[in-house]
C-alpha positions in Angstrom: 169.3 2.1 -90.6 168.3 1.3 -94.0 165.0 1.6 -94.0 165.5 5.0 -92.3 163.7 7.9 -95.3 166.7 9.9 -95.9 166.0 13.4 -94.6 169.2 13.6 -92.7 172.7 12.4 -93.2 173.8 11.9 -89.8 177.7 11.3 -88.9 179.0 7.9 -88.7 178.5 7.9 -84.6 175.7 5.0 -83.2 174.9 6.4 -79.8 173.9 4.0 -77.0 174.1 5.6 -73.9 174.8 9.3 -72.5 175.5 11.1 -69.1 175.7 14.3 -68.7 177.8 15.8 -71.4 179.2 12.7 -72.8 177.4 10.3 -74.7 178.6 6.2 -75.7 178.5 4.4 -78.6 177.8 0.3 -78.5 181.1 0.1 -78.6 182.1 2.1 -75.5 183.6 4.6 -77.2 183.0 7.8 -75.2 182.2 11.3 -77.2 182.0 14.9 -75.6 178.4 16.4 -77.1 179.0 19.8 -78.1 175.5 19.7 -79.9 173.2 19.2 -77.2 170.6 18.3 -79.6 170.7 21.5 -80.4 170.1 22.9 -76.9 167.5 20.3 -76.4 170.0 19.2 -73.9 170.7 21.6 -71.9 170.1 20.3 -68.7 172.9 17.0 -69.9 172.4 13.9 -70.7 169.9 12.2 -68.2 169.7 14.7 -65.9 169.1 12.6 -62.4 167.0 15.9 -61.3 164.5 15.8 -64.1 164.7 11.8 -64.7 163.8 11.8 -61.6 160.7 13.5 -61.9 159.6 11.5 -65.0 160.1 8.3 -63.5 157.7 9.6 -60.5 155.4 10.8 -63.0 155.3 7.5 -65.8 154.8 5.5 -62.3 151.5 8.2 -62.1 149.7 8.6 -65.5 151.5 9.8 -68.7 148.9 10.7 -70.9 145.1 11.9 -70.7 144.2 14.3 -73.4 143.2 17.8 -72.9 139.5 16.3 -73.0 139.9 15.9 -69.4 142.3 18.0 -66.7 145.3 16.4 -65.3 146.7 17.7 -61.8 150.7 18.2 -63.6 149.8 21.2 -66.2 148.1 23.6 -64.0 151.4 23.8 -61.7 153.4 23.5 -64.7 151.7 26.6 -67.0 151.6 28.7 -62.9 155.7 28.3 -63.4 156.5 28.9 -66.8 154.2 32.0 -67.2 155.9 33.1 -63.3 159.3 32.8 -65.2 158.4 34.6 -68.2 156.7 37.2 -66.7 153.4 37.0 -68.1 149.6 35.0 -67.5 149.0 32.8 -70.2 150.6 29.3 -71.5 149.6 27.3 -74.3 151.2 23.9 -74.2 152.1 22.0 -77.6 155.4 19.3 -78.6 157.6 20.5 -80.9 158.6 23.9 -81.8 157.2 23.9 -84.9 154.4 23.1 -83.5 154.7 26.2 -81.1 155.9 28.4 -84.2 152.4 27.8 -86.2 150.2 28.1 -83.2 152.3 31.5 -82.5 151.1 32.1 -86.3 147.6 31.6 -85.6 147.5 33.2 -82.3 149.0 36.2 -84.5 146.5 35.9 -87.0 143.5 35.9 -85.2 144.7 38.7 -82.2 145.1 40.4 -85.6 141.6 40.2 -86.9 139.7 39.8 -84.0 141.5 42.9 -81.9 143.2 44.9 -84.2 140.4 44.4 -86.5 142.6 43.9 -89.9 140.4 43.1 -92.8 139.4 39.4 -93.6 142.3 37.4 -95.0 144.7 40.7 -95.0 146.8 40.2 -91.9 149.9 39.9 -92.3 153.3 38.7 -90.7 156.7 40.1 -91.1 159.9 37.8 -90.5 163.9 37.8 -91.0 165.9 37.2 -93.9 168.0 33.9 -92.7 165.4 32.4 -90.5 164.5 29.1 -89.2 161.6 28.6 -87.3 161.0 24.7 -88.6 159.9 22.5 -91.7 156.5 22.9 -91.6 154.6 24.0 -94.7 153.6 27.0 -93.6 157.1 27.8 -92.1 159.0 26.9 -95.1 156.9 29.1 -96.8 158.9 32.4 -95.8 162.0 30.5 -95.6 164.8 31.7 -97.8 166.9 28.2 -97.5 166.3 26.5 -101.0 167.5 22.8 -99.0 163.4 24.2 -97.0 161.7 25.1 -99.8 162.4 23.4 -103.4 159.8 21.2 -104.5 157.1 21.4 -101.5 155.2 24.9 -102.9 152.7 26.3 -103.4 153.6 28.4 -100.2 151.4 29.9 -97.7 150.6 33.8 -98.5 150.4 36.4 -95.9 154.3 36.8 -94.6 156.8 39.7 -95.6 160.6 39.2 -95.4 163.0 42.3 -94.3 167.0 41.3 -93.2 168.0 40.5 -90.4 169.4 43.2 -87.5 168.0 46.3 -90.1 165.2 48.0 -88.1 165.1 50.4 -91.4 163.9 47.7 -93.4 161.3 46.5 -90.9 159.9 49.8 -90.1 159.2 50.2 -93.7 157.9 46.8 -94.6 154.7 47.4 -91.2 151.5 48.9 -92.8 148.2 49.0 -91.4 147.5 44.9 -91.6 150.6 44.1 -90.1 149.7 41.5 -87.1 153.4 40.4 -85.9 156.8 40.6 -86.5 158.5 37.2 -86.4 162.1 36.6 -85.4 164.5 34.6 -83.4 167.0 36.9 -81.0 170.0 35.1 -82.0 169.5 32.9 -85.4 171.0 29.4 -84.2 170.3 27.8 -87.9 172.2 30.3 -89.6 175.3 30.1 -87.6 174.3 32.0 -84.1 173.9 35.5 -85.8 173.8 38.0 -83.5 171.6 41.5 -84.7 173.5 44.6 -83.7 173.1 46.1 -79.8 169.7 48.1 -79.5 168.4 45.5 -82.5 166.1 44.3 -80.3 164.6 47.0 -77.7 163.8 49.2 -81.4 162.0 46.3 -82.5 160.0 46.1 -79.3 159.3 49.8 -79.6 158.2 49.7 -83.3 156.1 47.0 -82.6 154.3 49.2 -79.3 154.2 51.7 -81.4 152.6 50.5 -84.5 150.1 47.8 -82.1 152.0 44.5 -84.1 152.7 41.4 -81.8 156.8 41.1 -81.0 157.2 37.7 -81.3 160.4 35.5 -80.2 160.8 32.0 -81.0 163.4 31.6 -78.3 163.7 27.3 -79.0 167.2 27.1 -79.4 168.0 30.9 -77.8 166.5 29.9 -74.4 166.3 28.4 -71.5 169.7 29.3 -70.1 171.8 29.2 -73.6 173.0 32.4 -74.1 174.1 33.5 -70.4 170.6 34.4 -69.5 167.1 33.1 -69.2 165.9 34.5 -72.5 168.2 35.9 -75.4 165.7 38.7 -75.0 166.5 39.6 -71.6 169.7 40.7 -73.1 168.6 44.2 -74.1 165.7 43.9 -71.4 163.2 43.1 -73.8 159.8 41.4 -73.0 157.8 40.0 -76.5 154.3 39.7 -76.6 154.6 35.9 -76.9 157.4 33.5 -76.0 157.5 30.3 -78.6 159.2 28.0 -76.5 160.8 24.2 -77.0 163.5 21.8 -77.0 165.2 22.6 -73.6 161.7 23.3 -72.2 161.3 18.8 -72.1 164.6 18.6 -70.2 165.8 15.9 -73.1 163.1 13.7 -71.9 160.3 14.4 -73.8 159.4 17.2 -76.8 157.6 20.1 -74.7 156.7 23.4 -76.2 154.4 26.2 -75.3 153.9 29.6 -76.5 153.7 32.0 -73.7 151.9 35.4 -73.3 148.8 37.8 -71.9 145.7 36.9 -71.4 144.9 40.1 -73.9 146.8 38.4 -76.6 146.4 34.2 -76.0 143.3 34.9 -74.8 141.8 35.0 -79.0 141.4 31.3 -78.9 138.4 29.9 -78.0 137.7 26.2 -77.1 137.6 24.1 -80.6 139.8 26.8 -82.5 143.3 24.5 -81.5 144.9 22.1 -79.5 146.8 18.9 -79.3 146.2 15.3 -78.2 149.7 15.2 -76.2 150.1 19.1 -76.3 150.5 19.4 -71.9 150.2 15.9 -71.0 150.8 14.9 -67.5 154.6 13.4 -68.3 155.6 16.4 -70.3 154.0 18.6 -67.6 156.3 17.3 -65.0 159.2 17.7 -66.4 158.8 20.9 -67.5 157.8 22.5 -64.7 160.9 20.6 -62.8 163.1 22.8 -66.1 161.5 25.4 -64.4 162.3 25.2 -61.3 166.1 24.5 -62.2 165.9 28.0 -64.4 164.9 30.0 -61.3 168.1 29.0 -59.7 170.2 30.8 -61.9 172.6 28.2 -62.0 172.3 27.4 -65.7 172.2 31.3 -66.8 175.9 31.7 -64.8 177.1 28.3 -66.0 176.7 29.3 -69.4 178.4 33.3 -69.2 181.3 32.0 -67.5 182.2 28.9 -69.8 181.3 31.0 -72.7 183.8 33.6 -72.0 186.3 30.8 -71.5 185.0 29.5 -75.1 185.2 33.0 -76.4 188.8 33.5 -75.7 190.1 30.0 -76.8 188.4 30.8 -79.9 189.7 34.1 -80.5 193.3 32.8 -80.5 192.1 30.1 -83.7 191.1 32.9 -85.9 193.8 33.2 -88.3 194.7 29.9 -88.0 192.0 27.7 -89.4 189.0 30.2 -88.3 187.9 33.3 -90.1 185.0 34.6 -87.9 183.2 33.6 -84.9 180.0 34.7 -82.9 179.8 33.8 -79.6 176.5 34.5 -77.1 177.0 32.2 -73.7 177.9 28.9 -74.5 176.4 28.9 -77.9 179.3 29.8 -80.7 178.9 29.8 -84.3 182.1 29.3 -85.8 183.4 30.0 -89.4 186.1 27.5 -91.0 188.5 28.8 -94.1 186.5 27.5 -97.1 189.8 26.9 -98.5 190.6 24.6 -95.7 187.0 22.3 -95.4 183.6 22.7 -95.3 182.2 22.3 -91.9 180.8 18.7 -92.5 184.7 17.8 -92.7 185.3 19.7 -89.6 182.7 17.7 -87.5 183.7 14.3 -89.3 187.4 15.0 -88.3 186.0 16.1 -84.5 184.3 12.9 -84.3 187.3 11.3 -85.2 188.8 12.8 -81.9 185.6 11.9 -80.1 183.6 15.5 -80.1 180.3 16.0 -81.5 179.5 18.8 -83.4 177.2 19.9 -86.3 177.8 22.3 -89.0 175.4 24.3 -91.3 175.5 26.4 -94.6 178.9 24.9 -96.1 181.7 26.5 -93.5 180.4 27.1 -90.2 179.5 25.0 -87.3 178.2 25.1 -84.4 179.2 24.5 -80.5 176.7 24.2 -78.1 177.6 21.8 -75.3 175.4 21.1 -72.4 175.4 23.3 -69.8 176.5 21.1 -67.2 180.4 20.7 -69.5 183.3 20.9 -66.9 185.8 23.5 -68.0 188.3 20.8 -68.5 186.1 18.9 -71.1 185.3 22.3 -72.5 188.7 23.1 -73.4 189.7 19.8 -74.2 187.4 20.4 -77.3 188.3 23.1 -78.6 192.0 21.5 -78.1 190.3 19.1 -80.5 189.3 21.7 -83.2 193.0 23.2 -82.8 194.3 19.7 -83.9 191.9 19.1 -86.8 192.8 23.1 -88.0 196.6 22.6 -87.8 196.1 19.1 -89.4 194.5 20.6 -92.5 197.0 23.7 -92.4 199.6 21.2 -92.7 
């Protein structure tokens, strides 16, 4: 791995192999993923339903450009706008991907409907966010790790905290085009904004003609108990920037999802992507899809998460100071006097469990979706251990 560039310092775990929740290393050592590539993985490792459907589809044709129509992305763009109750998709990769064509989507709904003044549109986001690495995206990012060393930034975004619909009312003026946010912020430890956060934000956005815009990346797809974070207060944005889960685990598939009135700004030439809805990425996300419309997921991940929730609540105090919990998606906070997370997750993979932390003391469990109970339990049994072993 030495010829690797260094922008990650991955644990000391060489995976080979992975099924379901539990990946292998070369050495057949077996590890329970509690990271799910970040909810990429929802679905588990090589899901047979959705490998399935890519093998079908690579014995097809993978990849055509969007120079030409393919027969898998008209099906697959029906489905996901069916699910998220809208008419439009626009398929990209990656979510950062979906988060600057959300951007641009903004900007130019923004000029070209709400008539805002020529290069005076502008976008309000949340104190805490991530939304990628991008240099646009890093631009309103308050992490220095994001930003230090790759300005000058790009202009035109305002930044109000997190959960204070006080603050955001006040920072919307007349150019205002969107307001930016993620339901739940993942990055910064699954924060969760206070009940009725997000239904006043859809308000103040009606009300004031600004785009609500949720990157639901990590948030969606089945994570937090229910299709959307956002459909926990009933909440419908004017575009959906979706990812990671949205490729099954197979493939990076994003999209950004919403009306006709709003996607409907772009004009052939003004974007796109030479993989962006490919025939391959197509398929398997329209096969997510079709597994989302189940429910299965959605109920899979309220009723392990309240099993998560109160295994947790009896380690605060005892190696835990605070936890937040949506679904199966828990940001947890160790004793800084204890270890910084990255010890944590060293010591877990120690006892075979994957996990990742972020900013110093937290970390992060988000399994797959498809954990058995027993394995569930088993790691938080694990954390348990590594807490009373650094009590000790």
């Amino acid at each position: 791995m030495t010829h690797l560039a260094h922008n990650y310092h991955p644990l000391p775990v060489i995976i080979g192999a992975g099924e379901g929740a539990w990946v292998t290393d070369g050495e057949g050592t077996r590890y329970l993923d509690c990271l799910a590539a970040y909810s990429a993985v929802n679905f588990g490792h090589r899901n047979p339903q959705l490998t399935a459907v890519a093998h079908e589809q690579l014995d097809r044709v993978t990849l055509v450009s969007r120079a030409f129509e393919n027969d898998a992305l008209g099906p697959f763009a029906d489905a996901l706008a069916e699910l998220c109750g809208t008419d439009m998709v626009l398929p990209m990769n990656t979510g950062a991907e979906a988060v600057e064509t959300g951007i641009k989507v903004a900007r130019a709904w923004g000029y070209r409907v709400k008539e805002v003044a020529a290069e005076q549109a502008n976008i309000v986001v949340m104190s805490g966010n991530f939304h990628g690495r991008t240099t646009t995206i890093v631009s309103f990012s308050d992490d220095a790790d994001a930003r230090t060393d790759f300005g000058p930034f790009t202009p035109g975004f305002r930044t109000v905290p997190f959960g204070d619909i006080g603050a955001l009312a006040a920072s919307v003026d007349a150019n205002t085009v969107a307001v930016l946010l993620e339901p739940i912020q993942g990055e910064a430890g699954v924060i969760v904004p206070p009940e009725g956060y997000l239904r006043a934000v859809r308000e103040l956005c009606t009300a004031q003609n600004v785009l609500m815009i949720a990157d639901e990346i990590q948030s969606g797809l089945g994570r937090t108990g229910t299709t959307f974070a956002c459909d926990r207060e009933g909440v419908a944005p004017d575009l959906y920037l979706l990812g990671k889960a949205l490729g099954g685990g197979i493939v990076p598939v994003s999209a950004v999802v919403g009306s006709e009135s709003v996607l409907g700004v772009l004009q052939p030439g003004e974007h796109g992507s030479t993989f962006g809805g490919n025939p391959l990425a197509a398929a398997v996300g329209h096969e997510v899809v079709r597994m989302l419309r189940t429910g299965e997921f959605q109920k899979r991940a309220r009723v392990l998460g309240d099993i998560l929730d109160a295994r947790l609540a009896d380690l605060v105090g005892a190696g835990i100071v605070a936890y937040r919990r949506v679904g199966l998606w828990a940001g947890i906070d160790i004793d800084p006097q204890l270890a910084t997370g990255r010890e944590v997750c060293e010591r877990l993979a120690a006892r075979r469990v994957l996990a990742k932390d972020t900013h110093d003391s937290t970390i992060r469990i988000a399994p797959p979706l498809v954990i058995e109970q027993a394995d569930l339990e088993w790691a938080v049994d694990q954390l348990a251990a590594v807490l009373a072993e650094l009590r000790a």
